[in-house]
Residue, then its C-alpha position, 0 to 999 in steps of 0.5 A: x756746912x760752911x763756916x760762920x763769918x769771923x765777927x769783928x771781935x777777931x779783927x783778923x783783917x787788921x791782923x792781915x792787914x798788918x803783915x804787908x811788909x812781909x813775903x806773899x807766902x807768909x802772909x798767906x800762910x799766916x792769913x789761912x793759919x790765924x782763919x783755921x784758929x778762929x774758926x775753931x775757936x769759934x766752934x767752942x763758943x770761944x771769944x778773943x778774951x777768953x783764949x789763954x794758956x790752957x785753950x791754946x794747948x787743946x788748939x795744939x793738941x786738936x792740930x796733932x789729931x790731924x796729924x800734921x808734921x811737928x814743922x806744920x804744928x810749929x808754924x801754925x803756933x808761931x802764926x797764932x802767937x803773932x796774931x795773939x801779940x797784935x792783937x794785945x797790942x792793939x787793945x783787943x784782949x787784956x793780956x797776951x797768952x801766946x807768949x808762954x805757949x811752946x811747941x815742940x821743934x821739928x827734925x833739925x835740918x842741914x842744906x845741902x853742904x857745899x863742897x870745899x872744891x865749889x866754895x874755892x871756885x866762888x872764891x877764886x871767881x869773886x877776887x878774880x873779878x876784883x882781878x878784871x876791874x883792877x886792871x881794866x883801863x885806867x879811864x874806864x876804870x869806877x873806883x866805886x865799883x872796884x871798892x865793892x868788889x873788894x869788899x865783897x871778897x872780904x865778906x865771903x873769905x871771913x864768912x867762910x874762913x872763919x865760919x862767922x853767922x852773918x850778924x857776926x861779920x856785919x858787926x865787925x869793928x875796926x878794934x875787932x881784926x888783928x890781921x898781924x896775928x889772923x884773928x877776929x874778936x866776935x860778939x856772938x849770941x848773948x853778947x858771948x865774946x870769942x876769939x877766931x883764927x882766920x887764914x892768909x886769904x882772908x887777911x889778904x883781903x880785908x886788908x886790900x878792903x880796909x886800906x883801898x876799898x873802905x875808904x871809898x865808901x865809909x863817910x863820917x854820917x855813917x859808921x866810920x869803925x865798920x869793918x863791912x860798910x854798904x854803899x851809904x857808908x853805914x854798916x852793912x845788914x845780914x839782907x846786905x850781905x845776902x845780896x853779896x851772894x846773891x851777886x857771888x854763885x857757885x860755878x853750877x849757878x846756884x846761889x848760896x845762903x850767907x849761913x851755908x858758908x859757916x855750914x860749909x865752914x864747920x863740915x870741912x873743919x870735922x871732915x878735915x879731923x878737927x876735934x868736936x869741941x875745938x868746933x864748938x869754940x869756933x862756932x860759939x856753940x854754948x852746947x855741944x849738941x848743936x855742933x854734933x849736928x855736923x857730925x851726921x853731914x859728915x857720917x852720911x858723906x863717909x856713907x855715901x862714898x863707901x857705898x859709891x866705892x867698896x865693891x861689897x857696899 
């Protein structure tokens, strides 16, 4: 028996409508999990104005009838949340009941962590590009293109030399880098304010981006403290720095997510004997849990290489 059509009421065609900024995966996900909602919903007689908190539970409890991962379950909540939202914002319905709705959260899951071997050859082949514009002729030479390699150098040698998230590094200010003393001041998450060491390479190369490549690009109409500024001169964005990498891959050509570094960053510290909590402060953890996560990284690689080697494995 086929479905009854979605009324007007639900205007889901709207709600699709309004998701064209985002992927095609998204909207297409979001676009068959909202139809799945308002279809049952409407099997129970339910109309937009009587959904709250309680129907919403049973719509979560009928999705694990189904069986579906506590990943599917917690998809297909955030899509109905973003639809109840616009639709409380377009007047459709008086309040809006997806904010209190949680979820459970699926298995924490880590990429595949870089070794320290492929990250120092993305390093080496970043500065040694800055290296072949340097010295290429003086007339050939575009001393945009050399700013930008420099600053690309220094983007990945503090995203990975000091384990920063991405919005950390984009949000470095002048005021922020003590090079004399290799450290960074960091407002992390919940305006949390830390303090990190950074090591010789990662001086290096702000300091050969702030004195000759910065210069080239900052300009008084865009963010003239920024430590990491795009070609318009305003302060770089985490989509910018994606792009960075996006520029910079690994010798077997993969690319890398700006957040695989501080992953990288955090494995290699605790496979290197460094102390949990010590992490923790590095990272700007506020709970040990979350820096724990590494520790099964590292345990699965001891595992791994006992296994590959001991003869009795």
């Amino acid at each position: 028996m086929a479905e009854p059509s979605v009324t007007v009421a639900w205007a889901t065609d709207g709600f699709a409508a309004s998701l064209a900024g985002s992927s095609p995966h998204t909207r297409s996900a979001y676009a068959h999990d909202v139809g799945e909602f308002v279809a049952w919903a409407r099997r129970g007689g339910v109309e937009p104005c009587d959904v709250d908190h309680r129907k919403l539970r049973r719509y979560l409890g009928y999705l694990d009838t189904r069986g579906f991962a506590r990943t599917t379950v917690a998809r297909k909540a955030a899509a109905v949340r973003a639809y109840l939202r616009w639709l409380h914002r377009h007047g459709v319905i008086d309040t809006d009941p997806g904010r209190s709705l949680r979820t459970p959260k699926g298995t924490a899951r880590l990429p595949r962590v870089v070794r320290a071997e492929e990250v120092v050859d993305l390093l080496d082949e970043a500065a040694a590009t800055v290296v072949g514009v340097g010295t290429a002729p003086r007339d050939d030479t575009d001393p945009l293109v050399l700013a930008i390699a420099r600053r690309d150098v220094a983007l990945l040698e503090v995203l990975y030399g000091a384990g920063l998230r991405v919005s950390e590094a984009c949000g470095l200010r002048d005021a922020d880098c003590d090079l004399d003393r290799r450290l960074l001041t960091v407002l992390g998450k919940r305006s949390k304010v830390r303090r990190v060491p950074i090591g010789e390479p990662a001086v290096d190369a702000l300091r050969a981006w702030l004195r000759d490549g910065r210069p080239l690009l900052v300009t008084t109409a865009g963010t003239p403290d920024a430590v990491f500024v795009n070609r318009t001169g305003r302060m770089m964005t985490p989509r910018d720095a994606r792009r960075v990498l996006a520029r910079h891959v690994l010798p077997d050509g993969r690319s890398l997510h700006p957040h695989a570094l501080r992953h990288a960053y955090a494995t290699h510290l605790l496979e290197g004997g460094a102390d949990l909590r010590a992490v923790q402060e590095l990272l700007g953890h506020a709970d040990l849990a979350t820096t724990q996560i590494y520790t099964h990284v590292t345990r699965d690689r001891l595992r791994a290489v006992y296994e590959a080697t001991h003869p009795r494995a």
